[in-house]
C-alpha positions in Angstrom: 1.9 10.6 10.7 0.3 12.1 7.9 -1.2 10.1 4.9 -2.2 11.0 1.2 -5.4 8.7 0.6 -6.4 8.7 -2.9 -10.7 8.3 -3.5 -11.8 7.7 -7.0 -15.0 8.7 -5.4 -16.5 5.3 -5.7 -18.9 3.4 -3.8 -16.0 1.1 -3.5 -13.1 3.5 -1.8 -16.2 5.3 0.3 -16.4 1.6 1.5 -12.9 1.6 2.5 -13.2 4.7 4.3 -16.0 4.2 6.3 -14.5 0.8 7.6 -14.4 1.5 11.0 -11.5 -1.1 11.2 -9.4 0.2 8.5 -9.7 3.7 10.2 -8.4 2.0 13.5 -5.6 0.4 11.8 -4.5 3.9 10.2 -5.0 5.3 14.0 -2.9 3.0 16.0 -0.1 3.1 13.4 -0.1 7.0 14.4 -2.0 8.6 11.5 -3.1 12.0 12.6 -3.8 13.9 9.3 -5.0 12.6 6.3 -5.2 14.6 3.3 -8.1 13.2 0.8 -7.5 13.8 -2.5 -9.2 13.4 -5.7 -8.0 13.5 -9.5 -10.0 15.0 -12.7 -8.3 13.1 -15.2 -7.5 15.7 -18.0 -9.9 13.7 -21.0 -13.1 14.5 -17.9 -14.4 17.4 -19.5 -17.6 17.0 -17.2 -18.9 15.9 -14.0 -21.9 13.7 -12.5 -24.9 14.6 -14.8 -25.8 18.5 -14.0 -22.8 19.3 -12.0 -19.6 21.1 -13.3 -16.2 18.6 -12.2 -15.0 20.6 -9.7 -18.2 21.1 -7.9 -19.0 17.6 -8.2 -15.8 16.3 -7.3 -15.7 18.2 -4.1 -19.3 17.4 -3.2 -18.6 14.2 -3.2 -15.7 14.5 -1.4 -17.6 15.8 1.3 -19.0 12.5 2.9 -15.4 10.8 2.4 -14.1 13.6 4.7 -16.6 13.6 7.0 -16.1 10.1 7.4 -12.3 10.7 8.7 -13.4 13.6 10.9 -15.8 11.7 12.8 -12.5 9.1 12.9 -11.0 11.9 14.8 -8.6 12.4 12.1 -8.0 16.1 10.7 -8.7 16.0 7.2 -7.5 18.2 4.3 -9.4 17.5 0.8 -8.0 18.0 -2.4 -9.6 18.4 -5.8 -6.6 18.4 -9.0 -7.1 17.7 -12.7 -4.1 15.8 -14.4 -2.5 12.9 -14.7 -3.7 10.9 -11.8 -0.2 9.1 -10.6 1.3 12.2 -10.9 -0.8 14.3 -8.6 -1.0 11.6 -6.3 2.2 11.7 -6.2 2.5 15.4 -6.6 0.8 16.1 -3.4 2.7 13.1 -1.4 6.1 15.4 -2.0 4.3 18.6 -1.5 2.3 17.4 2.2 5.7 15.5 3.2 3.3 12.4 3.8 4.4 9.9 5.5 2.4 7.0 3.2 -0.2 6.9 0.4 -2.7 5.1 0.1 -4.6 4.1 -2.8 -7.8 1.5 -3.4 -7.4 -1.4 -5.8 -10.4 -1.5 -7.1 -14.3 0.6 -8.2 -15.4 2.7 -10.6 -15.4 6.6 -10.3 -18.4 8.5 -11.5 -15.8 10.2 -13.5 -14.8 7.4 -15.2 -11.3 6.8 -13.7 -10.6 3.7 -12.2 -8.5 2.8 -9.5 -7.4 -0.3 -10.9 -4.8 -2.0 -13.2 -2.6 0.9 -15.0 -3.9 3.4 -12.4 -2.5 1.7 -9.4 0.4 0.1 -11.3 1.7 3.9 -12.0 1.1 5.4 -8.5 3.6 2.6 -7.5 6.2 3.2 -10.3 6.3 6.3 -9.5 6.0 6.5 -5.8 8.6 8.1 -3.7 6.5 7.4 0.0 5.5 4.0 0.8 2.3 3.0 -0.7 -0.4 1.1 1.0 -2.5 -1.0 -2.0 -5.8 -1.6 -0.2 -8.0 -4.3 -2.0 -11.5 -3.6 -2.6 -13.9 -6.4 -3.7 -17.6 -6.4 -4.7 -20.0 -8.0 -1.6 -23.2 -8.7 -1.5 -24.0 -5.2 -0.5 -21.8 -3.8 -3.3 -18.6 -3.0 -1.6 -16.1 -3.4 1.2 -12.3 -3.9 2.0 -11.0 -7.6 1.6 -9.4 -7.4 4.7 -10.3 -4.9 7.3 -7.3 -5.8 10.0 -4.4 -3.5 7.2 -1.4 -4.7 9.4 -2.2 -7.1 11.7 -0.8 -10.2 10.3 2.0 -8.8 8.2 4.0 -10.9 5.3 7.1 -9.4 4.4 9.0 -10.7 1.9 13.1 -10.8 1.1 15.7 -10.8 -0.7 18.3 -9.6 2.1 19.1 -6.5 -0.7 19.4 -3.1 1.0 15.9 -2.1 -0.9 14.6 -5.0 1.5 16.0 -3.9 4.7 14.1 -0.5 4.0 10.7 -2.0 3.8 11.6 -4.2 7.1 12.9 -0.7 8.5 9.4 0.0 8.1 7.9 -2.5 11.1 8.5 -0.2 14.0 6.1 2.3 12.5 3.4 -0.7 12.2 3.3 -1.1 16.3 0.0 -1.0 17.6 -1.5 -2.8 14.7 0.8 -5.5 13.8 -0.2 -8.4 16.1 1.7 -11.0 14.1 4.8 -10.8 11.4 5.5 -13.9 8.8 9.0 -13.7 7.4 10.0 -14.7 4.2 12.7 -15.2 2.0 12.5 -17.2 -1.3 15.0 -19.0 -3.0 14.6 -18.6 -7.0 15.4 -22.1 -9.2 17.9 -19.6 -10.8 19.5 -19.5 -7.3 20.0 -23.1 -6.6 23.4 -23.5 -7.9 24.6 -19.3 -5.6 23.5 -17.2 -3.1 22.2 -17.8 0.3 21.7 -21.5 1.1 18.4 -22.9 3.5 20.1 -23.0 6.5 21.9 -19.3 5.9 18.6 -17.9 4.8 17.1 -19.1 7.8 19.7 -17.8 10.0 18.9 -14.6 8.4 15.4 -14.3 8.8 15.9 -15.7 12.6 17.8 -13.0 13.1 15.4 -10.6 12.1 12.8 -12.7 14.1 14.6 -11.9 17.2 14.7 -8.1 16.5 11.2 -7.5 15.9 10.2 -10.0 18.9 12.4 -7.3 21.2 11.4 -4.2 19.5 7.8 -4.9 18.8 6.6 -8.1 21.6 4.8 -9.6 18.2 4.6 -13.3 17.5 7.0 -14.0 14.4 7.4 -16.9 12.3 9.9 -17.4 9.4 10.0 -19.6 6.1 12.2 -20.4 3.5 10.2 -21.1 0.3 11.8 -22.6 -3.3 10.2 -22.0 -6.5 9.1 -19.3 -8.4 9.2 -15.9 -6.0 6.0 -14.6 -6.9 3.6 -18.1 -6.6 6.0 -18.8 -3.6 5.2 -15.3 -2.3 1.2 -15.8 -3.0 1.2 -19.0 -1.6 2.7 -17.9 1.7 -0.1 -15.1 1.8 -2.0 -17.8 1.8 -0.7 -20.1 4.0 -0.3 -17.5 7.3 -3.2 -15.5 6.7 -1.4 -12.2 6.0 -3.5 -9.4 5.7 -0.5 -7.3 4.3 2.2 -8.1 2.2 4.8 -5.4 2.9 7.6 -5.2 0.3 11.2 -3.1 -0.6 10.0 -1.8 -4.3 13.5 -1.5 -6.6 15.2 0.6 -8.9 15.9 4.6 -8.6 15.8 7.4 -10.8 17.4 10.9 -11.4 13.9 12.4 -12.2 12.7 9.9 -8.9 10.2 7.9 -11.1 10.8 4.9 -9.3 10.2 1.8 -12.0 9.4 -1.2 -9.7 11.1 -4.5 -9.7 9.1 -7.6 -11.3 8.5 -9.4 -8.3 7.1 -6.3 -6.5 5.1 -5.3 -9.8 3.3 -8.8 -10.0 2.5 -9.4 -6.6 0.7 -5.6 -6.7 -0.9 -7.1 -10.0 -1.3 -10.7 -8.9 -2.2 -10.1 -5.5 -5.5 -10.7 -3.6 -3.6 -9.4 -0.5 -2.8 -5.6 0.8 0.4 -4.6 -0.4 2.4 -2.0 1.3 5.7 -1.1 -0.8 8.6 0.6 0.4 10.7 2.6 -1.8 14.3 2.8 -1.8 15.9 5.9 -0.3 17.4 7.1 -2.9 14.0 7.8 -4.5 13.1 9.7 -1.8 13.7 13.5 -2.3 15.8 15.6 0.3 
């Protein structure tokens, strides 16, 4: 597998890079090349104080890469000026990656941040699943949330084909993925239609079984009323998860993918990683 991972060049996504956990994660779901990559938003006109952008950009970049390489990972690194969703996602297309991954938090000694918009575009837009790793401030200024990516996964459902493409997703997560926690939540819009308990359940049982076989994990499945996003947080919650993997919706003839609510608020609302799974039909062939 090959990854995009997207640095802001913050103490906060060097944190997330240098977790020697995190780096395991990335190894035993097969990453072999990462390709580190850094944006000079277009209103940067200069770097760190005494350095021209590039240079700086790519100096800094330096310790990042290093940091993979000692990994074992081969490492490409990537310096691009524009929009920053759009090279991201530029350079996803152009490397055939496999993922992307982007921190959630930190602020980049070229002002961009990581954060809100930033993040909330790279998924719109996305047309490779995207790992949202969560960054939070410690008492030694920075560090991943939680450093086990994949090993207790939530995925959530709707049973919609966008869905089945996120849980298509599983087998790639053997190695790391020690537990999975299946959900599926029924909307008060959907009291009175669609799937009852009992046929929900039969569902997610289903799909219990087949990872079980295909994985050897420990599986557990819930069926949760209310509203889908606090039911969705809450179930985080409950198990533990230390992912949230999600179908993202919606297609595009210029492949800007423009994410569903539910999968836009949980990447907003979120304290979890998110891992979102486009549609294939946003996927260029």
């Amino acid at each position: 597998m090959r990854i995009v991972f997207a640095t802001d060049l913050s103490d906060a996504n060097k944190a997330a890079i240098e977790s020697r956990t995190c780096l395991e994660c990335l190894d035993n779901i097969g990453v072999r090349t990462v390709h580190l990559l850094t944006v000079v938003p277009d209103n940067v006109s200069t770097g760190l104080p005494g350095m021209g952008v590039a240079s700086d950009a790519r100096t800094a970049l330096a310790s990042q890469r290093e940091a993979f390489s000692e990994a074992g990972f081969e490492v490409e690194s990537h310096v691009a000026r524009g929009t920053i969703h759009r090279r991201i996602n530029g350079l996803a297309e152009r490397v055939d990656a496999d993922a992307i991954v982007v921190g959630s938090r930190g602020e980049s000694p070229l002002e961009n941040r990581f954060i809100g918009g930033t993040v909330r575009n790279v998924a719109r837009t996305a047309v490779r699943p995207l790992l949202v790793e969560r960054i939070e401030r410690t008492d030694a200024g920075h560090g991943v949330k939680k450093e086990h990516l994949f090993q207790d996964t939530l995925y959530a459902t709707d049973f919609s084909s966008n869905a089945e493409r996120a849980f298509d997703f599983f087998p790639q997560l053997t190695g790391a993925t020690q537990r999975a926690f299946l959900l599926h939540v029924r909307g008060r819009e959907q009291m009175d239609g669609g799937d009852s308990d009992e046929a929900a359940r039969e569902r997610l049982d289903e799909m219990a079984t087949e990872l079980r076989d295909r994985m050897g994990i420990e599986v557990e499945t819930n069926v949760r009323t209310g509203g889908v996003v606090d039911e969705i947080l809450a179930e985080e919650q409950r198990v533990g998860a230390t992912t949230t993997l999600l179908g993202a919706r919606g297609t595009s003839r210029l492949r800007r993918l423009l994410l569903g609510d539910t999968a836009e608020t949980v990447v907003a609302r979120s304290n979890n990683n998110v891992l979102l799974v486009p549609p294939e039909s946003a996927v260029p062939r």
